[in-house]
C-alpha positions as a Python dict, from the first residue, in 0.01 Angstrom:
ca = {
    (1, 'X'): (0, 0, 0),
    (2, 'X'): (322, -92, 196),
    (3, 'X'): (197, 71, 519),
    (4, 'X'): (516, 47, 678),
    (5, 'X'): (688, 332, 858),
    (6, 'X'): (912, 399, 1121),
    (7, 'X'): (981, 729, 1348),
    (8, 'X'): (1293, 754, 1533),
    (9, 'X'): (1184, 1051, 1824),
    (10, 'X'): (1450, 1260, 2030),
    (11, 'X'): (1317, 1500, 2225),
    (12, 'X'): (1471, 1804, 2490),
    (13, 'X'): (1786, 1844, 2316),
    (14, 'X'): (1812, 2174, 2568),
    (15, 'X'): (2083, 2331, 2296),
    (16, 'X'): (2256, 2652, 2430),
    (17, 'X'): (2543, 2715, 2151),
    (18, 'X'): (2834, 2673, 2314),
    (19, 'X'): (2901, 2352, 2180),
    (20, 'X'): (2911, 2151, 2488),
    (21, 'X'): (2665, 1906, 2390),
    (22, 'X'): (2784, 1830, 1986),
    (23, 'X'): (3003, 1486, 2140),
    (24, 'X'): (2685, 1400, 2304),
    (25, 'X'): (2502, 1439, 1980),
    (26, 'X'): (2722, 1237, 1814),
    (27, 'X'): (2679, 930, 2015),
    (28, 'X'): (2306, 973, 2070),
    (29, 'X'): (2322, 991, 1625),
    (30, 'X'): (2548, 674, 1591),
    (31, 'X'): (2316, 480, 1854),
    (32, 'X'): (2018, 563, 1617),
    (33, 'X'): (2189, 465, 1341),
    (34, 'X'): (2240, 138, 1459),
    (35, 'X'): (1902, 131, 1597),
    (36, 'X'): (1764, 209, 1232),
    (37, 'X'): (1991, -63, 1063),
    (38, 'X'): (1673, -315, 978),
    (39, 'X'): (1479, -70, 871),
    (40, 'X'): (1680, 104, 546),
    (41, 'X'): (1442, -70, 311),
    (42, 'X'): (1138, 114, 457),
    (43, 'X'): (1047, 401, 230),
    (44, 'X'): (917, 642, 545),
    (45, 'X'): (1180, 721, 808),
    (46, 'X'): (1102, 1036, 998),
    (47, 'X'): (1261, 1184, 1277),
    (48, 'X'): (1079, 1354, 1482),
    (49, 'X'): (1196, 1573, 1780),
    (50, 'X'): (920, 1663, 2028),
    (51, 'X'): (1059, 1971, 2147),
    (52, 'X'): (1328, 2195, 2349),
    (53, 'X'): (1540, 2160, 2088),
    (54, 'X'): (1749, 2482, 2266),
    (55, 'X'): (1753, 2564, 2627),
    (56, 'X'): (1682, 2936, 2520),
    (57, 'X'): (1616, 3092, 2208),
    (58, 'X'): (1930, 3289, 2134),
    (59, 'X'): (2089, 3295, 1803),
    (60, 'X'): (2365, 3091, 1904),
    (61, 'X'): (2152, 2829, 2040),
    (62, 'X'): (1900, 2848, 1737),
    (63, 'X'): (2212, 2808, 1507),
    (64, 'X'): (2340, 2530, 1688),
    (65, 'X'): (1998, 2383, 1669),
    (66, 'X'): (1981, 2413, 1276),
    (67, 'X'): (2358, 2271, 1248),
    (68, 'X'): (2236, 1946, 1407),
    (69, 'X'): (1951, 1871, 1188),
    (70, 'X'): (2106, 1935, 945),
    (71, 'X'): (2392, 1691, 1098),
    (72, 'X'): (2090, 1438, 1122),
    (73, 'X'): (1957, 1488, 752),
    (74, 'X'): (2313, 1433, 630),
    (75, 'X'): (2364, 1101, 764),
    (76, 'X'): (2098, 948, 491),
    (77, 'X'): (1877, 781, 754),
    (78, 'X'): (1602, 964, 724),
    (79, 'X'): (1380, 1084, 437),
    (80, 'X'): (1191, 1370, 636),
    (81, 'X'): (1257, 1550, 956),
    (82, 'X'): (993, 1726, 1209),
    (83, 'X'): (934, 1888, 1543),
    (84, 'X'): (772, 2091, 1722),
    (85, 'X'): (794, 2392, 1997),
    (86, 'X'): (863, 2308, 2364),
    (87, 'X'): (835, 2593, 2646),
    (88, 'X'): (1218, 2699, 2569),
    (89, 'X'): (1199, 2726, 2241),
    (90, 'X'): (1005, 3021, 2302),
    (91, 'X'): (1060, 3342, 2359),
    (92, 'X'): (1017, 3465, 2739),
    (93, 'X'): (787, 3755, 2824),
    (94, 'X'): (1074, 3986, 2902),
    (95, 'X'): (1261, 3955, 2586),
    (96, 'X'): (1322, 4223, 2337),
    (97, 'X'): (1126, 4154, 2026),
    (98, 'X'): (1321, 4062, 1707),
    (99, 'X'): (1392, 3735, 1452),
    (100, 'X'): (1467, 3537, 1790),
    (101, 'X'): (1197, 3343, 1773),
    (102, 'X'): (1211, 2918, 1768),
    (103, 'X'): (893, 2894, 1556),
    (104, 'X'): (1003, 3139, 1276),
    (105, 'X'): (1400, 3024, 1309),
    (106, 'X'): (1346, 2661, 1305),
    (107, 'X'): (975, 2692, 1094),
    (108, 'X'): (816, 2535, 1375),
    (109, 'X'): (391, 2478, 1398),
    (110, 'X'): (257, 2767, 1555),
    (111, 'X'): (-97, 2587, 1602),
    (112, 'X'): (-69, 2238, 1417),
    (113, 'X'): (14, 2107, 1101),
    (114, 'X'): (-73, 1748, 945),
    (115, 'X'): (205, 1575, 746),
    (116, 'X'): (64, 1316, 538),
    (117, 'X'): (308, 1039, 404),
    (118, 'X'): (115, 883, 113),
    (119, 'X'): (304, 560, 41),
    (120, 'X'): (267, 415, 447),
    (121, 'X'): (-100, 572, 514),
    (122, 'X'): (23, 775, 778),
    (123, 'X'): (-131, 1101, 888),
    (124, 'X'): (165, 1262, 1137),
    (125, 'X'): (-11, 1564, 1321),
    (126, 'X'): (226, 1802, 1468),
    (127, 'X'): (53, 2027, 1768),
    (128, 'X'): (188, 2272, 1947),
    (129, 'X'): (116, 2304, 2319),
    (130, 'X'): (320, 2622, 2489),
    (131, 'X'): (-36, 2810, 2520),
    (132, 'X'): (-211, 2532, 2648),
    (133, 'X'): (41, 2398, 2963),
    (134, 'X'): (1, 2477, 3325),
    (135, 'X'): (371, 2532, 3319),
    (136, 'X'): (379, 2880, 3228),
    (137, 'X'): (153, 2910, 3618),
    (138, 'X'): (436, 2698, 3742),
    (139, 'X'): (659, 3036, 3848),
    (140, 'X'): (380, 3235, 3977),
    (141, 'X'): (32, 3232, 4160),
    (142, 'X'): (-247, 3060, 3957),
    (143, 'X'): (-536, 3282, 4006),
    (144, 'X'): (-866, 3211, 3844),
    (145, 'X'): (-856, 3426, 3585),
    (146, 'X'): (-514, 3293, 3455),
    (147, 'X'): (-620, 2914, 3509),
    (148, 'X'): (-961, 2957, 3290),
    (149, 'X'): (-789, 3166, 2990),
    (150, 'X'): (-553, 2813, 2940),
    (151, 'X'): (-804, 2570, 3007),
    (152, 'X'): (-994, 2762, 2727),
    (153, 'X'): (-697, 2776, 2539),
    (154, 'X'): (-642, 2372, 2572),
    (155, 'X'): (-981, 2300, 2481),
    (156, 'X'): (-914, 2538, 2141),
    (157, 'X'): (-619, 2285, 2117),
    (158, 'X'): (-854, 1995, 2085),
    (159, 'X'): (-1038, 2262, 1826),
    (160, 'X'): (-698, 2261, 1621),
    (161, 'X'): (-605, 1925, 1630),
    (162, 'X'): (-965, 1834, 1459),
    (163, 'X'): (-870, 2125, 1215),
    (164, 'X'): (-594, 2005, 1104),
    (165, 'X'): (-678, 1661, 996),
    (166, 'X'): (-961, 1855, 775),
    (167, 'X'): (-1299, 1634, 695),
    (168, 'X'): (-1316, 1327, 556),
    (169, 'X'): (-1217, 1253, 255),
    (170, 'X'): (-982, 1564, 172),
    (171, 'X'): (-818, 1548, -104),
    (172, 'X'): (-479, 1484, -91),
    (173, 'X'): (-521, 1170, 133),
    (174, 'X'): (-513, 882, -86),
    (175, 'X'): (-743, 655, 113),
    (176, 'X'): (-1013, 689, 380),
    (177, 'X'): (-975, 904, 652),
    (178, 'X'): (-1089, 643, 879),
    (179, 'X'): (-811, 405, 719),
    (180, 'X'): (-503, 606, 812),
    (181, 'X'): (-257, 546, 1088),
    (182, 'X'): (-259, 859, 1259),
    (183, 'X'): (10, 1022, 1528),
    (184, 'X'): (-32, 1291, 1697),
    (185, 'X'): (326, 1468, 1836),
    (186, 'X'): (359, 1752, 2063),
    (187, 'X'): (538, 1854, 2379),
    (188, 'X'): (417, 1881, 2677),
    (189, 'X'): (229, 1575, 2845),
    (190, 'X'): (-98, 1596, 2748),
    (191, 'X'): (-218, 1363, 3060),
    (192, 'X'): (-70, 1214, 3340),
    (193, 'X'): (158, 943, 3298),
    (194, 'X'): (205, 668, 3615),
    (195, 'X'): (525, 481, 3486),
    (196, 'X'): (828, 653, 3427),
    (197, 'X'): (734, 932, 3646),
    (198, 'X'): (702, 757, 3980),
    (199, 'X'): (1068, 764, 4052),
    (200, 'X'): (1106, 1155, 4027),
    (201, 'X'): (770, 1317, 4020),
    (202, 'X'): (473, 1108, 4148),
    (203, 'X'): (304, 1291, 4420),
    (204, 'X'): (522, 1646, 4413),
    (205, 'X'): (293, 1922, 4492),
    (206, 'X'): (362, 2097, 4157),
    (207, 'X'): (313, 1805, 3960),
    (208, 'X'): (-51, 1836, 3814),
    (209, 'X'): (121, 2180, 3654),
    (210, 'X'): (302, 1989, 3378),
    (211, 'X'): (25, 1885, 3187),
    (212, 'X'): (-257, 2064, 2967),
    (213, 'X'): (-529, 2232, 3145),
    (214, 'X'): (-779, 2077, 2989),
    (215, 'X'): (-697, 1681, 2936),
    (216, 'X'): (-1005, 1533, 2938),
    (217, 'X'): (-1120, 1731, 2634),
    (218, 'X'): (-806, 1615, 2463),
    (219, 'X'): (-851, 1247, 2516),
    (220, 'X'): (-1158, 1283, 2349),
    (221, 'X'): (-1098, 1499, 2028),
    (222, 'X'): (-758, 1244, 2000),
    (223, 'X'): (-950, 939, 2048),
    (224, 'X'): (-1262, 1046, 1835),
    (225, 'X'): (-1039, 1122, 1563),
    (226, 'X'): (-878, 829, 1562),
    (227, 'X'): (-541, 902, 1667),
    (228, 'X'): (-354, 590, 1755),
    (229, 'X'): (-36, 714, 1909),
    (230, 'X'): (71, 1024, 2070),
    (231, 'X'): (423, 1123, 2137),
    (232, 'X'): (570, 1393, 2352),
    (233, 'X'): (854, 1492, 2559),
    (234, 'X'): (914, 1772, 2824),
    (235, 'X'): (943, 1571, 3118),
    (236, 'X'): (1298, 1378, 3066),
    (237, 'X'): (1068, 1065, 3177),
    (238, 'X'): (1018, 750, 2991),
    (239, 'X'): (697, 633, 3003),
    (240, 'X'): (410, 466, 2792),
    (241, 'X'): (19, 443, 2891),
    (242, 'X'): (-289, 312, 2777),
    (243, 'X'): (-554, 556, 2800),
    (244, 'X'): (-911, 429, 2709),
    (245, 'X'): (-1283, 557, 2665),
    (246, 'X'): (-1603, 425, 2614),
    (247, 'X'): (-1698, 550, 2208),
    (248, 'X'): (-1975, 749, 2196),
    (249, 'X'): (-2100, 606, 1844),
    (250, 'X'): (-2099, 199, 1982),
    (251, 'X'): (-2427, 29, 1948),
    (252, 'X'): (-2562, -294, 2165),
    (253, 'X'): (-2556, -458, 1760),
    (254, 'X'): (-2416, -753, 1662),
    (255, 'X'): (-2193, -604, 1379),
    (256, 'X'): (-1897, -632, 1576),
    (257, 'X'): (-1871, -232, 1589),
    (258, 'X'): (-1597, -169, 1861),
    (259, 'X'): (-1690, -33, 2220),
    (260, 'X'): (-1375, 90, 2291),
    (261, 'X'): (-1147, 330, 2153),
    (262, 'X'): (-806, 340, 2266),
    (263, 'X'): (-499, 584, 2279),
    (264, 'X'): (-125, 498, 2382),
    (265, 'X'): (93, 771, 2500),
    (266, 'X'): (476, 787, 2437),
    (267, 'X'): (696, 975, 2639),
    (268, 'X'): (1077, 1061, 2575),
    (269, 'X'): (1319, 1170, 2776),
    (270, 'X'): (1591, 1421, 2703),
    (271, 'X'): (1797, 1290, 2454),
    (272, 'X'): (2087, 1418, 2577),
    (273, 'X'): (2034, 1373, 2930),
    (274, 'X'): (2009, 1730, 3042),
    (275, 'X'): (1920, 1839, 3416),
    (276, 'X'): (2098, 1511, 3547),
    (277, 'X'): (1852, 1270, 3412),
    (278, 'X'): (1921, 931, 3208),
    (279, 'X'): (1929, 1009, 2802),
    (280, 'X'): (1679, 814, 2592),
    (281, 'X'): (1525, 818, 2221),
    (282, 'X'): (1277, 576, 2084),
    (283, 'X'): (1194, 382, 1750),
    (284, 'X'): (870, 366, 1687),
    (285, 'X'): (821, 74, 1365),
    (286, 'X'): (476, 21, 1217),
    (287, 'X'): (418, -238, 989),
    (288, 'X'): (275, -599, 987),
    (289, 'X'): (306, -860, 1233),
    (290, 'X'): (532, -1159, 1285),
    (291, 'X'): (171, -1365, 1360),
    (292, 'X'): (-5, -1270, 1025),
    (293, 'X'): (-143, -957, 838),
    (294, 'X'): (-234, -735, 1114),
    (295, 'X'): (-4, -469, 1166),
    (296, 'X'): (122, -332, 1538),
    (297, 'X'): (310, -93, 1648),
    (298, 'X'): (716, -196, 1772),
    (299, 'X'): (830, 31, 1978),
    (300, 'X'): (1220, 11, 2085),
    (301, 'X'): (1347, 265, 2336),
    (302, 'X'): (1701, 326, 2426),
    (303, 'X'): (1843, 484, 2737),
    (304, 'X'): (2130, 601, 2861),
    (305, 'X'): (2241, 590, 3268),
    (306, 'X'): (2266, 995, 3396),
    (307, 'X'): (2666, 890, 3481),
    (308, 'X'): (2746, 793, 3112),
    (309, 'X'): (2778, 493, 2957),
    (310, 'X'): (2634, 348, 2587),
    (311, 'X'): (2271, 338, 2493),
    (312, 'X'): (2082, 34, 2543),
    (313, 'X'): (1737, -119, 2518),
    (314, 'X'): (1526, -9, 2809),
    (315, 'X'): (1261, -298, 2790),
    (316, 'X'): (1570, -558, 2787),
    (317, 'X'): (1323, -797, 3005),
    (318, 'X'): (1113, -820, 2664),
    (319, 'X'): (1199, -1040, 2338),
    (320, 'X'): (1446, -813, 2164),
    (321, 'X'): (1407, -534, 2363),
    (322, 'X'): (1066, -437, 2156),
    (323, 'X'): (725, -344, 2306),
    (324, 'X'): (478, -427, 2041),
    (325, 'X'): (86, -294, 2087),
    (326, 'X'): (-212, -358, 1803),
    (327, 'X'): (-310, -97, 1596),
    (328, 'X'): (-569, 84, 1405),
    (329, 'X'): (-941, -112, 1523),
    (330, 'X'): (-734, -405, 1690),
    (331, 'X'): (-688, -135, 1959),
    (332, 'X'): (-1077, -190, 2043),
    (333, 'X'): (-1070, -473, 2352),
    (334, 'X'): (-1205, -823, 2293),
    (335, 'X'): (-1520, -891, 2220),
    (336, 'X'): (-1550, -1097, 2524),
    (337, 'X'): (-1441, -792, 2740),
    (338, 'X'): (-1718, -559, 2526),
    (339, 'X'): (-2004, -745, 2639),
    (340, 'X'): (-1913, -758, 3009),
    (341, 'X'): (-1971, -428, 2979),
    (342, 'X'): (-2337, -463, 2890),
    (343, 'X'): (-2405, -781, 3128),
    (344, 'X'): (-2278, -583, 3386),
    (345, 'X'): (-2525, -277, 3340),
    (346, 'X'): (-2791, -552, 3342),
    (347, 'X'): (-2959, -676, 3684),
    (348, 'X'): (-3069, -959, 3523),
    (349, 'X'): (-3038, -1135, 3170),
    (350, 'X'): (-3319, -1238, 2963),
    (351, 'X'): (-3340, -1599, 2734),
    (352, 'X'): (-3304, -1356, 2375),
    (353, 'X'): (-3054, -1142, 2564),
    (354, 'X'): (-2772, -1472, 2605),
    (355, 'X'): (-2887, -1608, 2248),
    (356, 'X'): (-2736, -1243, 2170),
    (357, 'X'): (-2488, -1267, 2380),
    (358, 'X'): (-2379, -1586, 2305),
    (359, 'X'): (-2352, -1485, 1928),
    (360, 'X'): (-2081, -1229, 1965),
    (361, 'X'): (-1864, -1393, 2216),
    (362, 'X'): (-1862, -1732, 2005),
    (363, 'X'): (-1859, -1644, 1608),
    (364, 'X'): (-1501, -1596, 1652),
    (365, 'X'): (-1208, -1826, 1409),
    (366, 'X'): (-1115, -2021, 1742),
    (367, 'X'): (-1422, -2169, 1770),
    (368, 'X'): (-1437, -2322, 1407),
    (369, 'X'): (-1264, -2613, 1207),
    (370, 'X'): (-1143, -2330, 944),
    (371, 'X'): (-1038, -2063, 1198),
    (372, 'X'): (-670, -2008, 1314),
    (373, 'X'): (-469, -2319, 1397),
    (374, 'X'): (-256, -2146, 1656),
    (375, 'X'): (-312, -2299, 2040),
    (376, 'X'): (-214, -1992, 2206),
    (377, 'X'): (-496, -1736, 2035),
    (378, 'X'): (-738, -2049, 2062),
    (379, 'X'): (-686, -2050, 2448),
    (380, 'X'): (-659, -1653, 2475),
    (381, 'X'): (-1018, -1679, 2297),
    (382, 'X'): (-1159, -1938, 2538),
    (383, 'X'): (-996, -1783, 2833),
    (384, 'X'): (-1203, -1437, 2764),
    (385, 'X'): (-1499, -1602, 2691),
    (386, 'X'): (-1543, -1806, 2997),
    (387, 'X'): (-1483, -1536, 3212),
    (388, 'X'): (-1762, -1354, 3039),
    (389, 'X'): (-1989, -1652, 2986),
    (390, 'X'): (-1952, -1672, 3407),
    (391, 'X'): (-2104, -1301, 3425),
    (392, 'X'): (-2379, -1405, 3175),
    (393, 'X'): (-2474, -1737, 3389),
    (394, 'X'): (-2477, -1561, 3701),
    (395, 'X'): (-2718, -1295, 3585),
    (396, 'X'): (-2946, -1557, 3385),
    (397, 'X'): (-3267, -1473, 3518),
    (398, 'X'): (-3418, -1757, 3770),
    (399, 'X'): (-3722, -1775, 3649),
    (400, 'X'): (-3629, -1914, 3289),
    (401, 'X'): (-3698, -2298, 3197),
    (402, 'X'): (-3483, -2578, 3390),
    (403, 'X'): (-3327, -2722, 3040),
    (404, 'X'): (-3217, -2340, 2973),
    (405, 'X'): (-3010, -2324, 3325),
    (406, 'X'): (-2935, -2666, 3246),
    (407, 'X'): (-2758, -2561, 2922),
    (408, 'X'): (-2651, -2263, 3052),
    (409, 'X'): (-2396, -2517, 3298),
    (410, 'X'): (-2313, -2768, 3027),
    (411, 'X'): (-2165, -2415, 2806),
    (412, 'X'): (-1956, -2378, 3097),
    (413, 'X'): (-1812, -2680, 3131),
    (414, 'X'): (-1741, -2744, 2778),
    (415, 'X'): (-1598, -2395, 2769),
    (416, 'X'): (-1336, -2581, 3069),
    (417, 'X'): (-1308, -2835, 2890),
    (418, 'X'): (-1183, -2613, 2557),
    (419, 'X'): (-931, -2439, 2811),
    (420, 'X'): (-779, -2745, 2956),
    (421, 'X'): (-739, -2904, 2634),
    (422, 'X'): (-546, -2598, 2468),
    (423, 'X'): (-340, -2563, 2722),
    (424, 'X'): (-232, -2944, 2712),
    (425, 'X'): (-144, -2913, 2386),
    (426, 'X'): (87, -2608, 2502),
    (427, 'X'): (226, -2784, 2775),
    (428, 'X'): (80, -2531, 3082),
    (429, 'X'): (43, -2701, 3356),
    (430, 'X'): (-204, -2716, 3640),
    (431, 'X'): (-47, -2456, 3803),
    (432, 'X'): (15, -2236, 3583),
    (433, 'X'): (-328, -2288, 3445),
    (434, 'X'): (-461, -2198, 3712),
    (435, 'X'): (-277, -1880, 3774),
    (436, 'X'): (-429, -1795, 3397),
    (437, 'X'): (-762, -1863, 3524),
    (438, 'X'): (-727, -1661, 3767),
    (439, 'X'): (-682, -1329, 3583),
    (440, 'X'): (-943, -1087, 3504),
    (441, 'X'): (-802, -1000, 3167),
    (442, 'X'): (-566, -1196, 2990),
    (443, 'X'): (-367, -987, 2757),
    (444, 'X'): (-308, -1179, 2427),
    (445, 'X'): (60, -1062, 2331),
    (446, 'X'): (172, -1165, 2674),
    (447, 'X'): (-14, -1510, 2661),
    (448, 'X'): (168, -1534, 2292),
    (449, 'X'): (540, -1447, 2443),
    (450, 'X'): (502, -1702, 2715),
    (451, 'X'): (334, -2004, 2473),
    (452, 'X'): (402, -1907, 2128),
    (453, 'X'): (128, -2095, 1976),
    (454, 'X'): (392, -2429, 1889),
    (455, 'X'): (276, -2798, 2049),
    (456, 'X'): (477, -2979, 2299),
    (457, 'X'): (694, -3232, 2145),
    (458, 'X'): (513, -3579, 2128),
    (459, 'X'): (164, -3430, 2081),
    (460, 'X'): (-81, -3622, 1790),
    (461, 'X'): (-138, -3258, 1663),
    (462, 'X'): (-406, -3419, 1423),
    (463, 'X'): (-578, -3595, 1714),
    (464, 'X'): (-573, -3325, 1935),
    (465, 'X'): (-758, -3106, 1631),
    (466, 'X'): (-996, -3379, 1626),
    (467, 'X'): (-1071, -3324, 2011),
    (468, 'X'): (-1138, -2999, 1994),
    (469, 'X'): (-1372, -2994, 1656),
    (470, 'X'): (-1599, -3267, 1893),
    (471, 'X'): (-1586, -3057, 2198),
    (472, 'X'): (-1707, -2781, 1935),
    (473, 'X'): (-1973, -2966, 1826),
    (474, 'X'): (-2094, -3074, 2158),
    (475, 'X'): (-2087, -2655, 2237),
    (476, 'X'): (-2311, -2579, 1923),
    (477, 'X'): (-2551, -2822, 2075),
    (478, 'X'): (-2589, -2671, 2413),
    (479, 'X'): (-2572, -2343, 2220),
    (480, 'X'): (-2882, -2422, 2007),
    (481, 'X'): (-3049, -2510, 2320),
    (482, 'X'): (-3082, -2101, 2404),
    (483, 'X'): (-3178, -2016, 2054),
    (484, 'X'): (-2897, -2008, 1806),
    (485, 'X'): (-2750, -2221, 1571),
    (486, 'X'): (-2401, -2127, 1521),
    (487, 'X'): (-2257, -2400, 1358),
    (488, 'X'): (-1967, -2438, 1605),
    (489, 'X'): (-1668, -2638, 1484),
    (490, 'X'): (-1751, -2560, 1088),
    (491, 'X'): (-1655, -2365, 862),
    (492, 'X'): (-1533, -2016, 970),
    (493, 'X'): (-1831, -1775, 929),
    (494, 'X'): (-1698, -1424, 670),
    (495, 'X'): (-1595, -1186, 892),
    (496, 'X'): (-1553, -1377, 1230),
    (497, 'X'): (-1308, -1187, 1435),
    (498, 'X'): (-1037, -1372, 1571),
}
């Protein structure tokens, strides 16, 4: 299976039928086009628009709104089109009944609707979210009566999204339900977003009433069902966050089962830049990584200043102007950063509780003679694990044998030692060493952007390999010390993560 897709997302097109906007389309279309020019070979190329596709739902407007997809399906990029409802799309209270209606017009989702795209493995869920936003308060008072009926109706949301992914194993997906790469689309923020916001809406009194009612049940029912991506609209914001909870169905085993599970939220602005704000669109490409077989999400996004101007890259501080996050279980955190969690629920550690310990945080590739060659994930591994091995010596309970504590120490230092000698080989320096050491949590992609992995000219790359299989060795030894063998600076164990 190719599992390779990409989804080019416009959202709050705010169409009104008087043609005003059609130019605008047609520069926000010929920016896409060139943002889609690698990816023509790719056999899934959706474009998805995440609602407010008209700024009311008049036949003019809905007209318009057909006219331009079917402006967007003409131009060959694409091989499937979607959306959903926004707040405008909809009908208003007052309005005389009749075929006026955005969902009917434009055959939008009235509840949700799952799109499966065989070839790439990718389950696209398409939710609608007009019943289950605090907007609709936003006008009036919000009396209790009115606030429970949508927090009821956003937790049914959570009901339908489940619903529509149907059990495991239906029939028309191809694979594993737990294999797919699933995103979720709808329009209205399903929780708070901190960048993108801050520079309009951070803080405004009226703020909490863009959002669902209910977004703590969401994050769940997303996260449980593996969703990997969500992407919305409504707002006119850019913005992307990392939202992550603990999963209920994590064990204290040693199988390597992830503790985390982890959603990233998308947001777009309005595409066309409506209610004076800057246009944007986003590319969303999955498929493998530059680094080896696991695949990541690249996201591109593209805005446009409020006064006019061309589309351009947005993240133009990164390396091409592409934001690029793990996916599927790579989402899970480190395995270094899953056990601090259980050291730190501990008031003290016990001798078969570090042999345990020590098992998970070193049967990883970097710590063996057949595991990854590249410096940088080497040092990213031995980064994480010293900072957790410090937790685990600082809990070791006093009362355990000298030779234990005295292990304990010598771990530590050859742990140092692994650090310092990676990131000699990568030409770091003490400083910036030091500023390494000093985070918390080092994110591997940015470690990889800033040393790519490559030696400093005039390094004995062979020597230096030699190094650090000894200093492995010498590990294994202070290892078996508190219990287990592990074979440090062999072969690779089957399955070691990386």
């Amino acid at each position: 299976m190719d599992r390779s897709f990409v989804i080019a997302q416009i959202s709050d097109l705010h169409l009104d039928g008087s043609g005003r906007l059609l130019a605008t389309i047609e520069a926000l279309s010929a920016a896409i086009r060139k943002g889609m020019a690698d990816y023509a070979d790719i056999p899934d190329r959706i474009l998805l628009i995440t609602g407010d596709l008209v700024d009311d739902p008049t036949p003019r407007a809905l007209d318009e709104a057909l006219a331009v997809i079917a402006s967007f399906r003409r131009t060959g990029l694409f091989t499937d089109i979607q959306a959903v409802a926004g707040n405008h799309d909809v009908k208003r209270p007052g309005q005389r009944a009749g075929r006026y209606d955005a969902y009917d017009y434009l055959h939008l989702p009235r509840t949700s609707k799952s799109n499966y795209y065989r070839h790439a493995g990718l389950d696209l869920v398409l939710l609608d979210s007009n019943r289950a936003s605090l907007t609709t308060l936003a006008s009036g008072n919000v009396d209790e009566a009115a606030y429970n009926a949508l927090v009821a109706d956003s937790a049914r949301l959570s009901v339908e999204l489940a619903g529509s992914m149907g059990t495991v194993g239906r029939a028309d997906y191809a694979e594993p339900s737990e294999n797919l790469v699933r995103v979720l689309a709808l329009h209205h923020h399903p929780l708070p977003q901190a960048t993108g916001e801050g520079k309009r809406f951070l803080g405004v009194p009226d703020e909490p009433l863009m959002y669902l009612a209910a977004p703590a049940t969401f994050l769940e029912a997303a996260t449980s069902l593996n969703v990997s991506l969500v992407l919305h609209g409504h707002r006119h914001v850019e913005g992307l966050t990392r939202y992550s909870i603990p999963d209920p169905r994590a064990t204290r085993s040693e199988n390597g089962e992830p503790f985390w599970r982890t959603i990233y939220v998308l947001s777009c602005p309005s595409s066309t830049g409506q209610a004076g704000d800057d246009a944007g669109f986003n590319i969303i490409h999955f498929g493998p990584s530059l680094h080896g077989t696991a695949h990541r999400f690249a996201i591109a996004r593209y805005s446009r200043p409020r006064n006019g101007g061309a589309f351009t890259p947005l993240d133009s501080n990164l390396p091409d102007g592409v934001i690029r996050l793990p996916a599927g279980r790579d989402f899970s955190r480190d395995p270094a950063v899953q056990s601090t969690i259980e050291i730190a629920s501990c008031a003290t550690l016990k001798r078969d509780q570090v042999a345990a310990l020590a098992r998970r945080l070193l049967t990883r590739s970097a710590f063996y003679a057949g595991g990854d060659a590249d410096w940088s994930g080497a040092l990213h591994a031995y980064l994480v694990t010293s900072h957790a091995w410090a937790d685990i010596a600082g809990k070791f309970a006093r009362s355990e044998h000298r030779h234990d504590v005295e292990a304990m120490t010598a771990v530590t230092l050859l742990l140092c030692r692994l650090i310092e000698h990676s990131a000699g080989v990568l030409g770091i320096d003490r400083v910036q060493l030091d500023e390494l050491l000093a985070q918390r949590l080092v994110d591997h992609d940015d470690l990889r952007r800033e040393w790519p992995g490559v030696s400093r000219t005039c390094v004995d790359v062979a020597a230096h390999a030699r190094r650090r299989l000894q200093l492995l060795r010498d590990l294994n030894e202070q290892v078996k010390v508190l219990g287990p063998d592990l074979d440090l600076g062999g072969e690779t164990p089957p399955r070691a993560p990386p």
